[in-house]
C-alpha positions as CSV (number, residue, x, y, z in Angstrom):
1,X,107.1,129.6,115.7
2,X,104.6,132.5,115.3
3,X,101.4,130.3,116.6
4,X,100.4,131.3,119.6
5,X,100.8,129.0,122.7
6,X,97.7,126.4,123.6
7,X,97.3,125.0,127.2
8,X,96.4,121.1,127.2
9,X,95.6,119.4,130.5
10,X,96.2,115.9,130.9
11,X,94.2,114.4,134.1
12,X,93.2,111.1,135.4
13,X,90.2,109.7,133.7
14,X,90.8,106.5,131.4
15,X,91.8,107.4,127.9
16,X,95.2,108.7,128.8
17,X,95.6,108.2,124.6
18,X,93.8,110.9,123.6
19,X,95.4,113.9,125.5
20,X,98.9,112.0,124.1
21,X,98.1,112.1,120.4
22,X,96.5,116.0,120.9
23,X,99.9,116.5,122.2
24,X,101.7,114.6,119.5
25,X,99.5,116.7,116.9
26,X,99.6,120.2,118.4
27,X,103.6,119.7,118.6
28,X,104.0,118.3,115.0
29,X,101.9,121.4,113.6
30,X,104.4,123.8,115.5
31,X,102.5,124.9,118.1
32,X,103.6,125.8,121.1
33,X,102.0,124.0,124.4
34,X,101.7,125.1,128.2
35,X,101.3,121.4,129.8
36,X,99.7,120.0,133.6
37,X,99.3,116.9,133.6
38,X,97.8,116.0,137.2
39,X,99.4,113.0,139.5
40,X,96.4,110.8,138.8
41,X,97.0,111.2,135.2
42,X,100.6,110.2,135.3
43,X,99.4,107.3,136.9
44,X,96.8,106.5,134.2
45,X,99.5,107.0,131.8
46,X,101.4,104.1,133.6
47,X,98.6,102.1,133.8
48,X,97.6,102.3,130.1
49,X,100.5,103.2,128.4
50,X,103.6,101.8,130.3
51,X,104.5,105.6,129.8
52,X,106.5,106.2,133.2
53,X,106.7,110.3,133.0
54,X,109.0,112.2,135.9
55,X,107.3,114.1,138.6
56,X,109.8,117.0,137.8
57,X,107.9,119.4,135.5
58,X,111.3,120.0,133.5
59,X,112.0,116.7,133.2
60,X,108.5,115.6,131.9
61,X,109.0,118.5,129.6
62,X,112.3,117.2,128.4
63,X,111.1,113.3,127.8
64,X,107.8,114.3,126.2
65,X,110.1,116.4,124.0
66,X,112.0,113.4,122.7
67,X,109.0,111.0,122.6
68,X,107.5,113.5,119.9
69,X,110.1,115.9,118.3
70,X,109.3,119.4,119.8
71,X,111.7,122.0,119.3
72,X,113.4,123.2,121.7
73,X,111.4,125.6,123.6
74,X,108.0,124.5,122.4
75,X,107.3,122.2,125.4
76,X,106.5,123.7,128.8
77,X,105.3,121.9,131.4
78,X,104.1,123.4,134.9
79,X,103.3,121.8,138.3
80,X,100.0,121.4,140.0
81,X,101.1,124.3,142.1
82,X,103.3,126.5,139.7
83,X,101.0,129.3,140.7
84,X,103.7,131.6,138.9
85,X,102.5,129.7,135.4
86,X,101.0,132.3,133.0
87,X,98.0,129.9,132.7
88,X,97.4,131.3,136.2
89,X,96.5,134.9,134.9
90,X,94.7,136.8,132.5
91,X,97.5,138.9,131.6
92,X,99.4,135.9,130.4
93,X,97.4,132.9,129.6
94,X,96.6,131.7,126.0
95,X,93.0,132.3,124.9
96,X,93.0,128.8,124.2
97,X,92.7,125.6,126.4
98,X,92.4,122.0,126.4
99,X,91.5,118.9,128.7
100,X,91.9,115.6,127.3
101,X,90.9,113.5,129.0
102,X,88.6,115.3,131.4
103,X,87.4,113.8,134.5
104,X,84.3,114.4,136.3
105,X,86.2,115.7,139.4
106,X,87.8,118.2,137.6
107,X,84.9,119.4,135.4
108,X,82.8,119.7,139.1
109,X,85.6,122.1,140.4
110,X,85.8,124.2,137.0
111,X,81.6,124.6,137.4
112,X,82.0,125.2,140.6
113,X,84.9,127.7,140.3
114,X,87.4,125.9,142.6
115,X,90.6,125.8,142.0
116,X,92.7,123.2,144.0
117,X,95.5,122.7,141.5
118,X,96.4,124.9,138.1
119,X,94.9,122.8,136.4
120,X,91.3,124.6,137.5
121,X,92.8,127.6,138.2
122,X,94.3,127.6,134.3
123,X,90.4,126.5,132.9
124,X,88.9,129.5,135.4
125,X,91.2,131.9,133.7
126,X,90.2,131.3,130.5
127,X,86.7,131.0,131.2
128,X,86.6,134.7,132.7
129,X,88.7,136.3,129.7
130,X,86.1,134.8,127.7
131,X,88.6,132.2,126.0
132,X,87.9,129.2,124.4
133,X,87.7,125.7,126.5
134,X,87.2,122.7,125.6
135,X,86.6,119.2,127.4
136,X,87.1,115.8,126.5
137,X,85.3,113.8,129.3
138,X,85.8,110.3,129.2
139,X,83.3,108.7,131.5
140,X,80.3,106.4,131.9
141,X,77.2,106.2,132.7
142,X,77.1,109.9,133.2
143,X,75.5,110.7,137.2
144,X,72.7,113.7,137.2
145,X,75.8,115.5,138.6
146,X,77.9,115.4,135.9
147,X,75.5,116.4,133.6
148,X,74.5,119.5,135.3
149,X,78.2,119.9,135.7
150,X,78.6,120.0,131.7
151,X,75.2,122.3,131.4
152,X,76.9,124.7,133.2
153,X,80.2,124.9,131.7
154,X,78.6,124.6,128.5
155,X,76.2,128.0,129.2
156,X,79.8,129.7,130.3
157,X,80.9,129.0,126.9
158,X,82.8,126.2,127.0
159,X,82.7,123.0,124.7
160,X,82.0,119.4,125.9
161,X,83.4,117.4,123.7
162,X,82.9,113.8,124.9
163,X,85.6,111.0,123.7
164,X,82.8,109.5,121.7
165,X,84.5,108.1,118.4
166,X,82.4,107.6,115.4
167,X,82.9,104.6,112.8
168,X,81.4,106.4,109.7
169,X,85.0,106.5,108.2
170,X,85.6,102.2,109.2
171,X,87.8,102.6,111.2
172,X,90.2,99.2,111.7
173,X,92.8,100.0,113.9
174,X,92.3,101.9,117.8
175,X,94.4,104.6,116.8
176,X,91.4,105.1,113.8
177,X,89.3,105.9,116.5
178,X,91.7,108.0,118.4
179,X,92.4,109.6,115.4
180,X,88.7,111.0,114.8
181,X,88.5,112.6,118.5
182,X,91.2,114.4,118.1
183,X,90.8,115.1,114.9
184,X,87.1,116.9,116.2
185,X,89.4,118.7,119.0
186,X,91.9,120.4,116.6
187,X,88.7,121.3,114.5
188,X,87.3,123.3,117.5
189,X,91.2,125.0,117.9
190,X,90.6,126.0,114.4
191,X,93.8,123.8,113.4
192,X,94.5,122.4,110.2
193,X,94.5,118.6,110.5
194,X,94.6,115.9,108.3
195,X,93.7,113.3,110.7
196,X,89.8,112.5,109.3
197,X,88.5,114.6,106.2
198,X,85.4,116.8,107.1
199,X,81.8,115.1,106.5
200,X,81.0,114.7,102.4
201,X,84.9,115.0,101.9
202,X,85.9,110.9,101.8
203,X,85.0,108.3,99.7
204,X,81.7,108.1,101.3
205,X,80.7,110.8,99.7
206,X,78.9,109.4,96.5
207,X,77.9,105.9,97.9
């Protein structure tokens, strides 16, 4: 595998779906991925997905492995506090980083530059080394707070990228819609994905 690593953070907002099929794609494209996924979005996963994942990083690592196909070694998973994590420094993190799905709390303490958990602490890194971050907030309505919240990671360079599906391509099946946000995440990674062709590329095209 010469790609180099991507971090994906899974936390607690609703759409627990999303952050599974980025990691389904990012693994099946050979990719290698630094994984957090918080304790409130282990519970979402339960909730949504009957997906019961172990608290033990290594063990999450080793089911998540399965569920999808990874190779061995291309799965890592890391602990709210596995301050040791190279997401946790400059010198070691990937220049790349996604959460999906994003929730408010967490974007509030990324603007705000605290770092509870290394989850934040990953997102602060590569905000400072000038790497690309990208959020997938699921939420609404969106509060004055949030909004600012998103202004301000968005002038520090990141992307918001809101779960917002789009039904240009008729979509007829959930995972359609899925599909398309992801499909718009792996774009931004600059990742070659077959998920939904590019605008003018489809059979809309000439109608």
């Amino acid at each position: 595998m010469n790609n180099p690593p991507i971090t994906l953070a899974i936390t607690g907002a609703s759409g627990a779906i999303y952050g599974l099929r980025l990691l389904e794609c990012l693994l099946g494209a050979g990719v290698p991925v630094y994984l957090m996924v918080s304790e409130a979005g282990r519970l979402v996963l339960k909730m949504e997905h009957d997906l019961s994942l172990p608290a033990r990083s290594s063990d999450m690592a080793a089911t998540l492995a399965r569920r999808f196909g990874a190779h061995d070694g291309q799965l890592t998973v890391f602990g709210a506090k596995a301050w040791s994590a190279p997401v946790a420094s400059g010198s070691g993190a990937p220049r790349q980083m996604v959460i999906c799905p994003c929730t408010t709390g967490t974007l509030g303490r990324i603007a705000a530059g605290t770092s509870e958990a290394l989850i934040e602490r990953a997102a602060d890194v590569v905000l400072k080394e000038r790497g690309q971050l990208i959020a997938v907030p699921r939420e609404t309505p969106l509060s004055e707070i949030h909004l600012e919240n998103m202004l301000r990671l968005t002038r520090m360079g990141a992307v918001m990228l809101p779960a917002n599906p789009a039904f240009y391509h008729r979509p007829t099946a959930m995972n359609e819609l899925v599909d398309f946000v992801v499909a718009r995440v792996l774009d931004r990674l600059g990742l070659d994905q077959s998920l939904i062709p590019p605008w003018g590329q489809d059979s809309l095209a000439g109608e």
